[in-house]
Biopython code that builds the backbone (N, CA, C, O; Angstrom):
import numpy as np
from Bio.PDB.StructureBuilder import StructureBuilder

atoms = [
    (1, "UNK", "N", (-13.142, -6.012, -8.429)),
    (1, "UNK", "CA", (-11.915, -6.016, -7.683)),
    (1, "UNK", "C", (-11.544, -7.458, -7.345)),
    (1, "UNK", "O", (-11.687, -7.864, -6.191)),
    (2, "UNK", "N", (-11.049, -8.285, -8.360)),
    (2, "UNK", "CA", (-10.106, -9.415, -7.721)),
    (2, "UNK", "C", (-9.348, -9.497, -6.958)),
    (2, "UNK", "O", (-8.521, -8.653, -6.613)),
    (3, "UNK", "N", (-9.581, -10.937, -6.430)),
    (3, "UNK", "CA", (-8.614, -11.129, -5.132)),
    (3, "UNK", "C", (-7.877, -12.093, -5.127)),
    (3, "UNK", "O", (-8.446, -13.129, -4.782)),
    (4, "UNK", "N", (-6.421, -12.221, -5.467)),
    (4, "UNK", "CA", (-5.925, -13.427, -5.630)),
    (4, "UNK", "C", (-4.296, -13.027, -4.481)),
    (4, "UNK", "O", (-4.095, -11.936, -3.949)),
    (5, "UNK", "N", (-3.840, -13.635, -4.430)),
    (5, "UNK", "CA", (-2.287, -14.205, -3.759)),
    (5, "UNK", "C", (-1.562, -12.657, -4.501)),
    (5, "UNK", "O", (-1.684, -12.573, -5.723)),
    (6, "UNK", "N", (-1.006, -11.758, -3.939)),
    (6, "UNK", "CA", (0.044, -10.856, -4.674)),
    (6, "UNK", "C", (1.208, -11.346, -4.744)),
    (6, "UNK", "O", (1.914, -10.959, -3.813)),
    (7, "UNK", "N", (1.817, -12.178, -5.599)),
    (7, "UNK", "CA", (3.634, -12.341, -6.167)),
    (7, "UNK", "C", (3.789, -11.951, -6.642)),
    (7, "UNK", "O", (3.006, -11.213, -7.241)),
    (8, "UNK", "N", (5.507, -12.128, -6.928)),
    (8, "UNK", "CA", (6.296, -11.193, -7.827)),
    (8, "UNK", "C", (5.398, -11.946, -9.071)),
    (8, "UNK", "O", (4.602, -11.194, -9.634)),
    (9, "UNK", "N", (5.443, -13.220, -9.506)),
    (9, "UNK", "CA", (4.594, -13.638, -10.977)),
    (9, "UNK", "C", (3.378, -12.553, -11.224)),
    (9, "UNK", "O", (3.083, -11.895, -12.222)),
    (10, "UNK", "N", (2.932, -12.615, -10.224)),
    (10, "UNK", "CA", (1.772, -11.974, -10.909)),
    (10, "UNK", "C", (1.855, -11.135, -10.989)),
    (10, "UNK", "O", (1.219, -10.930, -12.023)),
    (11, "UNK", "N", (2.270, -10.066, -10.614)),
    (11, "UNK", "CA", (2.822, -8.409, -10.624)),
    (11, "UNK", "C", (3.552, -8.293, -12.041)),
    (11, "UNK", "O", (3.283, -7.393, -12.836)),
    (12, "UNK", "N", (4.502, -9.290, -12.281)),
    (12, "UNK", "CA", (5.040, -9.322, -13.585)),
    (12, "UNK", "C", (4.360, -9.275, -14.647)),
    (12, "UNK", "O", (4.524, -8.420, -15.518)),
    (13, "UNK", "N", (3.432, -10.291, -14.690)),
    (13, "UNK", "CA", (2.684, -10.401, -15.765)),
    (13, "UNK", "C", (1.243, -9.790, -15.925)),
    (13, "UNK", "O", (0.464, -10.147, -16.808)),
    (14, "UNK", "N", (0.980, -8.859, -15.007)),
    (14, "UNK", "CA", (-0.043, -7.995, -14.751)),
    (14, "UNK", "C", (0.277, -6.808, -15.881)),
    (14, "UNK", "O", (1.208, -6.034, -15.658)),
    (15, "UNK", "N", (-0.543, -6.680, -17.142)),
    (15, "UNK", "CA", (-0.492, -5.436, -17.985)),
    (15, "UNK", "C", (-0.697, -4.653, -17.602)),
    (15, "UNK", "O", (-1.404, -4.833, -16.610)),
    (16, "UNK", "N", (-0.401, -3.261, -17.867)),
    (16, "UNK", "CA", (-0.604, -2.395, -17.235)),
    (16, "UNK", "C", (-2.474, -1.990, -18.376)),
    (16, "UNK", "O", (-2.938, -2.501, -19.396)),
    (17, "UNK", "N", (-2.911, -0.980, -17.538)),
    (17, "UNK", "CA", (-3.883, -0.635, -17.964)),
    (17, "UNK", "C", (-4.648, 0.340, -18.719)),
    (17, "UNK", "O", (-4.566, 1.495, -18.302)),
    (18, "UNK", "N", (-5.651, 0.052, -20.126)),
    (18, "UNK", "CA", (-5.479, 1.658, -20.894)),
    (18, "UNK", "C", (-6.551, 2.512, -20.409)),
    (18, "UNK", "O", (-6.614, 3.717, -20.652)),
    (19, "UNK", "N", (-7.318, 1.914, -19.778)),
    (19, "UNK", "CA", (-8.344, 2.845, -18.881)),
    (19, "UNK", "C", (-8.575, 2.631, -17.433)),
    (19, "UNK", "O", (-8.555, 1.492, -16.968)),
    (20, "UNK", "N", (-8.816, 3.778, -16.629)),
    (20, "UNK", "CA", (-9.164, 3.237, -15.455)),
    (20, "UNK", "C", (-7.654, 2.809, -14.473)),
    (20, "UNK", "O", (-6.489, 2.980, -14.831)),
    (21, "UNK", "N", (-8.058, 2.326, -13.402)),
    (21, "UNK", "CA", (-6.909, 1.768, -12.604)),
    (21, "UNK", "C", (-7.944, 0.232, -12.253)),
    (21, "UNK", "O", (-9.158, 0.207, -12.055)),
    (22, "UNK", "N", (-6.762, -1.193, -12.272)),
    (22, "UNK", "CA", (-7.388, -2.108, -12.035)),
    (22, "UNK", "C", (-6.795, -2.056, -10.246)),
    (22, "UNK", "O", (-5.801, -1.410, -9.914)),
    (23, "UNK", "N", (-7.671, -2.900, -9.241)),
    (23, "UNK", "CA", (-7.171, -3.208, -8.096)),
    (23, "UNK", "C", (-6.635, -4.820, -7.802)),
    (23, "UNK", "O", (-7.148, -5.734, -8.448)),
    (24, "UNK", "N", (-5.821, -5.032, -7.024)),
    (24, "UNK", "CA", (-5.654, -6.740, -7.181)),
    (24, "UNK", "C", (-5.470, -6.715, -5.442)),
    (24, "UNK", "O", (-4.405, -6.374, -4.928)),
    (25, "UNK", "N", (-6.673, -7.128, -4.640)),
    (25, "UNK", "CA", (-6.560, -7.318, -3.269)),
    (25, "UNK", "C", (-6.022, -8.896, -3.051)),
    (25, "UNK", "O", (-6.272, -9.920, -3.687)),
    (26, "UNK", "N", (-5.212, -8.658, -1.927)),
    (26, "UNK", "CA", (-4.401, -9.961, -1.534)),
    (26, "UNK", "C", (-5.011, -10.980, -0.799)),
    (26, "UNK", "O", (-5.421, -10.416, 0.215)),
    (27, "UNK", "N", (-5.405, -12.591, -0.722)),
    (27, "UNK", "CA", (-6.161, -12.840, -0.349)),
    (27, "UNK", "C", (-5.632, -13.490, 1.081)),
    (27, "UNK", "O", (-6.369, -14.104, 1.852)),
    (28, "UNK", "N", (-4.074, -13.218, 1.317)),
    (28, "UNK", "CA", (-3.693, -13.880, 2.251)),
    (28, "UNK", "C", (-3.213, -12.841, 3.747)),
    (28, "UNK", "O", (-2.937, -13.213, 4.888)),
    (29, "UNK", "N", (-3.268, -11.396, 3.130)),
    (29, "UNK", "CA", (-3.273, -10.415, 3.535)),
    (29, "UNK", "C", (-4.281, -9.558, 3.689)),
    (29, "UNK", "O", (-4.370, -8.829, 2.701)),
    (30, "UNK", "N", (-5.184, -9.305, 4.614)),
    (30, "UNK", "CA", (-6.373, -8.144, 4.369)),
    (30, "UNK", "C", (-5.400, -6.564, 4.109)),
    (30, "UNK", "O", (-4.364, -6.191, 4.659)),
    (31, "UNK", "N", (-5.992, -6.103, 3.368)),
    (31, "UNK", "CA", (-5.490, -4.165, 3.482)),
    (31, "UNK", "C", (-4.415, -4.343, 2.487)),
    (31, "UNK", "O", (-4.193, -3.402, 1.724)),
    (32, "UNK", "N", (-3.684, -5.478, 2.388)),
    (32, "UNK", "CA", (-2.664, -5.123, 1.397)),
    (32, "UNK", "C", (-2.989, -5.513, -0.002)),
    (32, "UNK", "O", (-3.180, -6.718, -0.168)),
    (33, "UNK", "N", (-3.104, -4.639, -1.177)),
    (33, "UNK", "CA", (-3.124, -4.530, -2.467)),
    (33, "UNK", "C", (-2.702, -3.963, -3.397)),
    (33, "UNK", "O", (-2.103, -3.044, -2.839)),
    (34, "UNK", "N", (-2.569, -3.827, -4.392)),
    (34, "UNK", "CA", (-1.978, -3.496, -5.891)),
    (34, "UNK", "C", (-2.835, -2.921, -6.909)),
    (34, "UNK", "O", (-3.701, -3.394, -7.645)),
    (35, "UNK", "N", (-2.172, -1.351, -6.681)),
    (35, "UNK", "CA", (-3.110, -0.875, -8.094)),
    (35, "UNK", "C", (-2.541, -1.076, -9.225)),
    (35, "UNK", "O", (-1.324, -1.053, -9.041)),
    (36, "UNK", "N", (-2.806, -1.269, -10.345)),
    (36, "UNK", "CA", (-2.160, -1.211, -12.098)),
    (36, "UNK", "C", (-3.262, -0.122, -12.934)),
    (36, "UNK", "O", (-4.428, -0.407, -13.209)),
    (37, "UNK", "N", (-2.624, 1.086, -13.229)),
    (37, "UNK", "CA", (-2.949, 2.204, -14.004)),
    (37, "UNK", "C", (-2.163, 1.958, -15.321)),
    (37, "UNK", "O", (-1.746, 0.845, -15.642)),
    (38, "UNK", "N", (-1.969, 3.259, -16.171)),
    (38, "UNK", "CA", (-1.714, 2.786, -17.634)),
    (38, "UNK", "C", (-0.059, 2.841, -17.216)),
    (38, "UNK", "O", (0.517, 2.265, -18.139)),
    (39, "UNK", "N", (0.812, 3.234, -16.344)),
    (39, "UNK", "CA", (1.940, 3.416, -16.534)),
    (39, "UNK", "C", (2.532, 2.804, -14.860)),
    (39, "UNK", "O", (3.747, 2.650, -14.737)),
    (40, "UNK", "N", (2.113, 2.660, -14.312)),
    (40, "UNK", "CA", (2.396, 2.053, -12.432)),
    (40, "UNK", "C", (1.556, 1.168, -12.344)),
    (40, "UNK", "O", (0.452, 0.945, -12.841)),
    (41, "UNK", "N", (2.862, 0.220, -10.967)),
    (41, "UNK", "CA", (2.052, -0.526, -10.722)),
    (41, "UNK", "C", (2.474, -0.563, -9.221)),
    (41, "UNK", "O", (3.558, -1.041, -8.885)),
    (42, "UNK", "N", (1.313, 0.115, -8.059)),
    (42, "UNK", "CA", (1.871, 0.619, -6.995)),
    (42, "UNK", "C", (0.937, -0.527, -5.878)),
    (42, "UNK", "O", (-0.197, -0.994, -5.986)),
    (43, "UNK", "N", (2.095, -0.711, -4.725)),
    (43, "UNK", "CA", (1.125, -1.320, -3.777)),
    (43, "UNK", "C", (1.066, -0.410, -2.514)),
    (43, "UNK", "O", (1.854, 0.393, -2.014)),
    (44, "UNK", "N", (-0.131, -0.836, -2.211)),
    (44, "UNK", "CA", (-0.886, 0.029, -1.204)),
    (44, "UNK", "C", (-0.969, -0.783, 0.395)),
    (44, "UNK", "O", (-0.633, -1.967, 0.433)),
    (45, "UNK", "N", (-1.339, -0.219, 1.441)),
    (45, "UNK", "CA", (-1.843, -0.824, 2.474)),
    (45, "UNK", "C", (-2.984, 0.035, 2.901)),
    (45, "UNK", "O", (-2.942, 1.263, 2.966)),
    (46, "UNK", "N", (-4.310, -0.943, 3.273)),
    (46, "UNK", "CA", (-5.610, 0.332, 3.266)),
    (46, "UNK", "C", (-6.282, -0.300, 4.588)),
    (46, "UNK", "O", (-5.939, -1.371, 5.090)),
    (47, "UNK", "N", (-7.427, 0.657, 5.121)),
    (47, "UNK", "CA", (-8.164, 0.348, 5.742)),
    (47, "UNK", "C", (-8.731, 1.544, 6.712)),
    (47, "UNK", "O", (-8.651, 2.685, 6.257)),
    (48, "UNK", "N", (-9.253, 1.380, 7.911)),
    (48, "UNK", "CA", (-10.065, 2.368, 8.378)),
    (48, "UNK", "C", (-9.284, 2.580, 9.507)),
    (48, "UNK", "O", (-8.488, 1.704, 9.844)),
    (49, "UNK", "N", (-9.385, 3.558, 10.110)),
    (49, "UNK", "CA", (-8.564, 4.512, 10.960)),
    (49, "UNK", "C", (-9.224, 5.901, 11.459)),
    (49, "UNK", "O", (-9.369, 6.985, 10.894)),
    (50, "UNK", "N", (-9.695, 5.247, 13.248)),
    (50, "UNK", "CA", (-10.693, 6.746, 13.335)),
    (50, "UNK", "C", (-11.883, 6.948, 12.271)),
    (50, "UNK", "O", (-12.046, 8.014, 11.678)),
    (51, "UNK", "N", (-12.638, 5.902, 12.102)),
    (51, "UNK", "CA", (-13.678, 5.952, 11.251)),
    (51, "UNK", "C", (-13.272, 6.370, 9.763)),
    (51, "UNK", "O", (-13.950, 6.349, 8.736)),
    (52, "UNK", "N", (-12.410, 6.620, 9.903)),
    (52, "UNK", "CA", (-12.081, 7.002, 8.120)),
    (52, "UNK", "C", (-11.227, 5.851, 7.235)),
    (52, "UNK", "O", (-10.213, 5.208, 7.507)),
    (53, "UNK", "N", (-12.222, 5.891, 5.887)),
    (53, "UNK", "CA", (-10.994, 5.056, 4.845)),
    (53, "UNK", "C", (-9.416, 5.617, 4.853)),
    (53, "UNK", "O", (-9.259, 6.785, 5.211)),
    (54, "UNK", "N", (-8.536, 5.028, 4.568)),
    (54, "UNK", "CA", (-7.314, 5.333, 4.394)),
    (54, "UNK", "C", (-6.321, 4.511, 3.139)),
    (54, "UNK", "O", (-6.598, 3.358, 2.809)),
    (55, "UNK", "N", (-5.387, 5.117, 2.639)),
    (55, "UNK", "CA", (-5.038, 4.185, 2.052)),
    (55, "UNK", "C", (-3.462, 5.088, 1.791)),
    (55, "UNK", "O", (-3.304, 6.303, 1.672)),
    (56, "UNK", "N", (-2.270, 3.798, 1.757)),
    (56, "UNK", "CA", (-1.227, 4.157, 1.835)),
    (56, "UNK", "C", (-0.444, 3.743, 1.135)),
    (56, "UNK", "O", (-0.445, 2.525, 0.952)),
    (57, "UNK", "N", (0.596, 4.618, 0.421)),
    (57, "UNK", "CA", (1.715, 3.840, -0.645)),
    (57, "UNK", "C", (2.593, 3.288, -0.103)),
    (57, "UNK", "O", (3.398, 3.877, 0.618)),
    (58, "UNK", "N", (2.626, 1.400, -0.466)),
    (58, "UNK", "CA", (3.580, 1.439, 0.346)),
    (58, "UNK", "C", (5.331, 1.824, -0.865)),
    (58, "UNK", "O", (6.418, 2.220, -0.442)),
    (59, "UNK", "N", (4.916, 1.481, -2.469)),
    (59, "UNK", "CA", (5.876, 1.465, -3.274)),
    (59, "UNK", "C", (5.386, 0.718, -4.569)),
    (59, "UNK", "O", (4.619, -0.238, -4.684)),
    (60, "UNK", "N", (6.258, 1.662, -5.771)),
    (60, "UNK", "CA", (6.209, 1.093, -6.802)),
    (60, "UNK", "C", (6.363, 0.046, -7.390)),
    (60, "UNK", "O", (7.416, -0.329, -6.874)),
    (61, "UNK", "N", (6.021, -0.911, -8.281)),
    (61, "UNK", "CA", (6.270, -2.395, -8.230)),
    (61, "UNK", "C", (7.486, -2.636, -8.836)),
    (61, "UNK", "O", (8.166, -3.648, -8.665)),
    (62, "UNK", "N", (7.820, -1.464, -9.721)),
    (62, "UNK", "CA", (9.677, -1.425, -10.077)),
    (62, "UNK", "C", (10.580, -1.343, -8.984)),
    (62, "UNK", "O", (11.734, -1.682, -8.720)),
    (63, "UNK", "N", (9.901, -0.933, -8.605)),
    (63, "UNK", "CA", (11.266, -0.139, -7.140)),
    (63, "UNK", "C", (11.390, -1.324, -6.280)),
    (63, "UNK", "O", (12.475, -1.799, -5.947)),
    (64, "UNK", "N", (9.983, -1.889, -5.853)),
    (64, "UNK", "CA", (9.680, -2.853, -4.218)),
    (64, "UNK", "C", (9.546, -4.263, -5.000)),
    (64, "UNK", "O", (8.802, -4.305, -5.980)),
    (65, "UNK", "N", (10.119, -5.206, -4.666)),
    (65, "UNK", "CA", (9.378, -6.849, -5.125)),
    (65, "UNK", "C", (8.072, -6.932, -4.113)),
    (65, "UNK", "O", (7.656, -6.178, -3.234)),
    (66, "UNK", "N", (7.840, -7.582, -4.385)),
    (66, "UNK", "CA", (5.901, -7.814, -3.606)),
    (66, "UNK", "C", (6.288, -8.591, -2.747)),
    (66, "UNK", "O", (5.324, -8.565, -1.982)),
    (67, "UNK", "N", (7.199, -9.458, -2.191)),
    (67, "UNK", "CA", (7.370, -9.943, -0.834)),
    (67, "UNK", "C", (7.732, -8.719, 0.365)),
    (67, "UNK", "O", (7.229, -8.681, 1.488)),
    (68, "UNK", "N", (8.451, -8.024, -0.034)),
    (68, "UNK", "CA", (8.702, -6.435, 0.528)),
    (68, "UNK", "C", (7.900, -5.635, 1.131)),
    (68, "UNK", "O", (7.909, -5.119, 2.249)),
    (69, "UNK", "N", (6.968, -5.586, -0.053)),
    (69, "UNK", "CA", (6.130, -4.386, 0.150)),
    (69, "UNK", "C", (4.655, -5.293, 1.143)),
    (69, "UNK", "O", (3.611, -4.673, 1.345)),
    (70, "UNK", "N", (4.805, -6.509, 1.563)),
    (70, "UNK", "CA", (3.920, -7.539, 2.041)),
    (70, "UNK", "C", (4.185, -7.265, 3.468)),
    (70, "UNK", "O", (3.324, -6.959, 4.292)),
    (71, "UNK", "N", (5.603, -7.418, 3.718)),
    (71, "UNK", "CA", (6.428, -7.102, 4.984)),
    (71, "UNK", "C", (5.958, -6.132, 5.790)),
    (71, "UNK", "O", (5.373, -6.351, 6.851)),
    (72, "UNK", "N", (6.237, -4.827, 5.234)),
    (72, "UNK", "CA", (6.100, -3.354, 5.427)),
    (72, "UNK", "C", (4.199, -3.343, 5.561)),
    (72, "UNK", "O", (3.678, -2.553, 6.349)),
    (73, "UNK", "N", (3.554, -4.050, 4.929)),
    (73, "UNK", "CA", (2.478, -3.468, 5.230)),
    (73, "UNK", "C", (1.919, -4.566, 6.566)),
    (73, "UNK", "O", (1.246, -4.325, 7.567)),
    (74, "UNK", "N", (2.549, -5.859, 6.043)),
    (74, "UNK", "CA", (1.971, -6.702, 7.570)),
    (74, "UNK", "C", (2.422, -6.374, 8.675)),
    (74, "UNK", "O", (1.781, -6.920, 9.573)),
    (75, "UNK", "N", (3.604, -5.437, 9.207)),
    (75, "UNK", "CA", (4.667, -5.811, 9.924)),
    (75, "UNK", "C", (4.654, -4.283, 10.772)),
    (75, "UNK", "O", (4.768, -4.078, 11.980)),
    (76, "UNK", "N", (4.465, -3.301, 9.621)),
    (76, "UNK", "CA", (4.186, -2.146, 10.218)),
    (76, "UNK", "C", (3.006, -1.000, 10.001)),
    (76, "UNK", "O", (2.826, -0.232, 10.945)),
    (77, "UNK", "N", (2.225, -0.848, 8.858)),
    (77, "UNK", "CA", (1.554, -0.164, 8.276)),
    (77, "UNK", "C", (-0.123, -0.475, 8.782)),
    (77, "UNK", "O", (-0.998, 0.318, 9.130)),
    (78, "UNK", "N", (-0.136, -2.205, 8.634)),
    (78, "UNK", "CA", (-1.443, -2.108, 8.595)),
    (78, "UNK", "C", (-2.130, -2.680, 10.299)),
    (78, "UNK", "O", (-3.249, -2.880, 10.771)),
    (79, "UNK", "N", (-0.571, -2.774, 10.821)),
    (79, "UNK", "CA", (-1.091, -2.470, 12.407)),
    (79, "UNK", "C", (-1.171, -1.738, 13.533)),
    (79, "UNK", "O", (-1.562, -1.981, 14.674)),
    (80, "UNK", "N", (-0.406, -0.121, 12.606)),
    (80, "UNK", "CA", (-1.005, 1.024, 12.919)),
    (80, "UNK", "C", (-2.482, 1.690, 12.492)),
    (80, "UNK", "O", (-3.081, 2.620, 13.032)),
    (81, "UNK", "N", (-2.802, 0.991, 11.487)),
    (81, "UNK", "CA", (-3.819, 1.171, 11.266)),
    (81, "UNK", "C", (-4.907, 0.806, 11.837)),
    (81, "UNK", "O", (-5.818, 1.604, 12.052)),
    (82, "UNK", "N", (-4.970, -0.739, 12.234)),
    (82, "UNK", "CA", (-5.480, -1.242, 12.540)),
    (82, "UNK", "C", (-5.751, -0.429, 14.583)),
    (82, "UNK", "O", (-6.776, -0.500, 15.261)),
    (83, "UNK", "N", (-4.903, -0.015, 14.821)),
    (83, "UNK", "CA", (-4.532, 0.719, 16.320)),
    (83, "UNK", "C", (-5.464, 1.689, 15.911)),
    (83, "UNK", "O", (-5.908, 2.214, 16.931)),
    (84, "UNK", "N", (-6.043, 2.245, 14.760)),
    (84, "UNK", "CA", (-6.495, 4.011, 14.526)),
    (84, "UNK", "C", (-5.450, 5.110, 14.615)),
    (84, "UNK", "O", (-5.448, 6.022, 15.441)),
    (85, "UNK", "N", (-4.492, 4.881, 13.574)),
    (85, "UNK", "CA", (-3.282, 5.582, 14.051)),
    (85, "UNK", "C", (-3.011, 5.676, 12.380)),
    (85, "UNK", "O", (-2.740, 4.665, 11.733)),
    (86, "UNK", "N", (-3.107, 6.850, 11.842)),
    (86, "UNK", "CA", (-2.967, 6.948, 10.247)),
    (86, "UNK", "C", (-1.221, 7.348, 10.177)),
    (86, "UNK", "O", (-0.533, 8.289, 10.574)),
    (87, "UNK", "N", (-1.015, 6.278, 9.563)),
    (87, "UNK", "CA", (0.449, 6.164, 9.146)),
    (87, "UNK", "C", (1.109, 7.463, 8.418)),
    (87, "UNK", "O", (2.309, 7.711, 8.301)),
    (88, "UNK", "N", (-0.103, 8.293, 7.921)),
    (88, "UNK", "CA", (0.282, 9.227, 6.707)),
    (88, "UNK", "C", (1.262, 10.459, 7.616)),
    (88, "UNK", "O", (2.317, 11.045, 7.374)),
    (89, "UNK", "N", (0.316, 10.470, 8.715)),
    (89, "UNK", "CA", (0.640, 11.454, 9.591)),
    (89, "UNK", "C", (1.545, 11.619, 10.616)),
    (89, "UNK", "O", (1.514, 11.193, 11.771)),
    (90, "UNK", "N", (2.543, 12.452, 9.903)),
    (90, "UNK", "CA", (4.110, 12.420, 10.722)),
    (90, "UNK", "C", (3.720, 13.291, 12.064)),
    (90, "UNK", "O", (2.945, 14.247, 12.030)),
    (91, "UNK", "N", (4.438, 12.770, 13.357)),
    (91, "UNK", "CA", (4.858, 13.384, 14.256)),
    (91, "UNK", "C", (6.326, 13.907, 14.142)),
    (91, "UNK", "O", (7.415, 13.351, 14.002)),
    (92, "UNK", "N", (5.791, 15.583, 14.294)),
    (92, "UNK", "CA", (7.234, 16.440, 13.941)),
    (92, "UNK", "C", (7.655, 16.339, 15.591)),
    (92, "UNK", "O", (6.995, 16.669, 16.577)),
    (93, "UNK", "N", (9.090, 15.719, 15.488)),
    (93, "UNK", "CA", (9.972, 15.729, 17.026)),
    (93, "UNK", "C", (10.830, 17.324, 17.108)),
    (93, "UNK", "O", (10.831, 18.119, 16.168)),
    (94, "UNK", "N", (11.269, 17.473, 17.940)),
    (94, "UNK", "CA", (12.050, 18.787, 18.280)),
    (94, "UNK", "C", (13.395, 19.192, 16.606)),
    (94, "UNK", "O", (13.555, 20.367, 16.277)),
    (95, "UNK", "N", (13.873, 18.461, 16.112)),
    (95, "UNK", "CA", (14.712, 18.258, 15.431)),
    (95, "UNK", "C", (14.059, 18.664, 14.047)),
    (95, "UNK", "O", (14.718, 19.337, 13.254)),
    (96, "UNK", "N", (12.709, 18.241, 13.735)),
    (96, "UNK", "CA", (11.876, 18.315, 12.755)),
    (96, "UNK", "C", (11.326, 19.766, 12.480)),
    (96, "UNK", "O", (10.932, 20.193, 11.394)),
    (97, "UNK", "N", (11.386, 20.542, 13.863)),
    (97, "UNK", "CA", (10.759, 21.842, 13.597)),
    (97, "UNK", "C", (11.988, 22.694, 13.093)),
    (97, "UNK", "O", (13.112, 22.196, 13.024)),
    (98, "UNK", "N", (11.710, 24.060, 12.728)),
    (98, "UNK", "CA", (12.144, 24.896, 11.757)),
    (98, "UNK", "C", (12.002, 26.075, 13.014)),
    (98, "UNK", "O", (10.953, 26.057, 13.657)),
    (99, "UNK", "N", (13.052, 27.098, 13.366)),
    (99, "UNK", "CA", (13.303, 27.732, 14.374)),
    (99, "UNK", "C", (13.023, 28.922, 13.499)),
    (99, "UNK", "O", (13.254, 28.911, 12.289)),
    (100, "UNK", "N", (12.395, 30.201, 14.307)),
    (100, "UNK", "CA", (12.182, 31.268, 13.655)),
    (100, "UNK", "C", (12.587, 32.209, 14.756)),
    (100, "UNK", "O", (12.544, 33.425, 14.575)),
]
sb = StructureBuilder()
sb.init_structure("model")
sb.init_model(0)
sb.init_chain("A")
sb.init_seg("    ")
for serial, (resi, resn, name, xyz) in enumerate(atoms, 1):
    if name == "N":
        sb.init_residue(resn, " ", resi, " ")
    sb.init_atom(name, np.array(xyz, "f"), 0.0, 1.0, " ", f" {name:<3s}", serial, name[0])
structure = sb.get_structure()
């Protein structure tokens, strides 16, 4: 699992992969990284939460530029995490529930 700087360069020129998924951890960011499988290339924000691993999409590398998806995970993702507060898990508000 290399660890280098995540940019848009390198995301660009990152092949995608014919086996396996490669990881590319950020070295200026803890938790935020980049998987490359044979067809995506998705970044993640990870770490532990309530004793458990976690790990979260933040977006595809077509869709998000990697300064973006850097944002979202420094800014909001990986300091709920960091709280023990798993991002995955929506709080349904009054509006959210379904009336029977």
């Amino acid at each position: 699992m290399p660890h280098q700087k995540i940019t848009q360069a390198l995301v660009d020129g990152l092949s995608f992969q014919d086996s396996g998924t490669h990881w590319v951890h950020d070295t200026d960011l803890a938790g935020f990284n980049l998987s490359v499988g044979r067809r995506t290339k998705t970044y993640n924000a990870a770490g532990e939460a309530g004793g458990r691993f976690i790990r979260v999409k933040i977006g595809c590398a077509d869709l998000t530029k990697a300064n973006e998806a850097g944002a979202v995970a420094r800014d909001i993702l990986l300091p709920e995490i960091r709280r023990g507060v798993d991002p995955r898990a929506k709080q349904l508000g009054d509006d959210d529930r379904t009336q029977t």
